[in-house]
N, C-alpha and C positions, 0 to 999 in steps of 0.2 A: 608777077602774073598780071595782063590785063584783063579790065575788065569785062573785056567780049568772052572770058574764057570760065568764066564764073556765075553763078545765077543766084540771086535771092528767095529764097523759099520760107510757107510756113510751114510749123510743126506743130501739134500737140503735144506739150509737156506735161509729164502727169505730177501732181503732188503726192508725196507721201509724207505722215509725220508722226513721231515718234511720240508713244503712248508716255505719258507722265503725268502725275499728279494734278498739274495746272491742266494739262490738254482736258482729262477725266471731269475735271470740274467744268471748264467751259464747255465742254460737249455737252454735259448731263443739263447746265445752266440751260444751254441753246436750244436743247430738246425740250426744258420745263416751259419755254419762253411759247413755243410752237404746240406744246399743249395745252397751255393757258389762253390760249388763240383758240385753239378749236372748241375747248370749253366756253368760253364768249359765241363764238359761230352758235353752239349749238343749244345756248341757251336764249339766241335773237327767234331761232328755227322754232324751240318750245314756243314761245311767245307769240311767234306769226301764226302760229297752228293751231292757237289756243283764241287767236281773235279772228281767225276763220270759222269756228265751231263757235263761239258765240252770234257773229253774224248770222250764222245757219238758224239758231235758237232766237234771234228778234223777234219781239213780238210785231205780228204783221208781214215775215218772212214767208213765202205761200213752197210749203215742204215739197208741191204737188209741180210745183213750176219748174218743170226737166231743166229748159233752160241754167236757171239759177243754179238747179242739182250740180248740173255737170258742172259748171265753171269752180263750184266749191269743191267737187272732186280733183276736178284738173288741177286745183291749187294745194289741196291736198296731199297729191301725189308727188307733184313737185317738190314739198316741202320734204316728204318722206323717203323722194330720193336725195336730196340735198343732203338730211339729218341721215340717211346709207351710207354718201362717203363721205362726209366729216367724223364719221365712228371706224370706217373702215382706215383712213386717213392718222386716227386718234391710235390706233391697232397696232398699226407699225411705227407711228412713233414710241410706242410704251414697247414696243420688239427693240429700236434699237438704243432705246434708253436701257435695256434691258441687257445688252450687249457690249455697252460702253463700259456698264457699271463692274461685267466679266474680265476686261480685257488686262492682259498681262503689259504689265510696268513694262518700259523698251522696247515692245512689240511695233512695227512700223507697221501706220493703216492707211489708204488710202485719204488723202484729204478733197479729189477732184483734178481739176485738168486745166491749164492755158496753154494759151496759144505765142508762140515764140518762131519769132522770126532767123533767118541761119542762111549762111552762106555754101555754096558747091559747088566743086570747081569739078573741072575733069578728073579723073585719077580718087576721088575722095569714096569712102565707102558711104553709098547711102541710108545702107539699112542701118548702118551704126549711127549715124546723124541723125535719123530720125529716133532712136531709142535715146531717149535722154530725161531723166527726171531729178526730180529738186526733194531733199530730205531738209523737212523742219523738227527743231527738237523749242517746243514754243514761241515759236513763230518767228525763230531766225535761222535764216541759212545754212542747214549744218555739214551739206554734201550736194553737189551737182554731179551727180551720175552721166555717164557718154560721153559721147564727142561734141565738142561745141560747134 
């Protein structure tokens, strides 16, 4: 076949990988790692929020001065959206820490998606070329699903 008669294309290839012991540990690890993270964020937020309301409380601070009110509000508020989704953020990680810890031994879950390059010529079924995904069972290889 020449090559005027074939095209180079990308795909999205999805991962999928199979639920095991080791997977359940690294998952639950990655998730404690991303908690321990937001726990840090939102104990910086405490602290920013806690030297903004002393600022407020200086002596010498004029309570009366809108100016000053607001900018300590503004900053306030910000903080208390920030510390919104770093909890809202913290939610769904303890949901899918929560989830990992349920899932059944062999069960194949989603791990994410790349991007893979692929050949097509005339004559080739496309929808099947682009259906194509990669089974890990601990992080090796254990099945390329479709057509290549």
């Amino acid at each position: 076949m020449d090559s005027q008669s074939q095209l180079m294309l990308k795909r999205v290839v999805n991962i999928k990988a199979v639920v095991t012991p080791l997977w359940k540990e690294e998952a639950q690890k990655q998730l404690q790692n991303q908690l321990n993270q937001i726990d840090g964020r939102l104990q910086q937020l405490e602290m920013q929020s806690q030297r903004v309301l002393t600022e407020m409380q200086k002596p010498g601070a004029n309570p009366a001065d809108t100016a000053v009110t607001q900018q300590i509000s503004s900053v306030q508020a910000k903080l208390n959206q920030d510390k919104s989704q770093q909890l809202q953020q913290k939610n769904q990680l303890l949901q899918q820490l929560q989830q990992v810890q349920t899932l059944e031994l062999d069960k194949e879950v989603n791990q994410g998606q790349i991007d893979s390059f692929f050949h097509v010529a005339v004559g080739d079924h496309m929808i099947k070329k682009m259906q194509v995904e990669i089974l890990l069972r601990d992080g090796i290889v254990e099945d390329i699903r479709g057509e290549l």
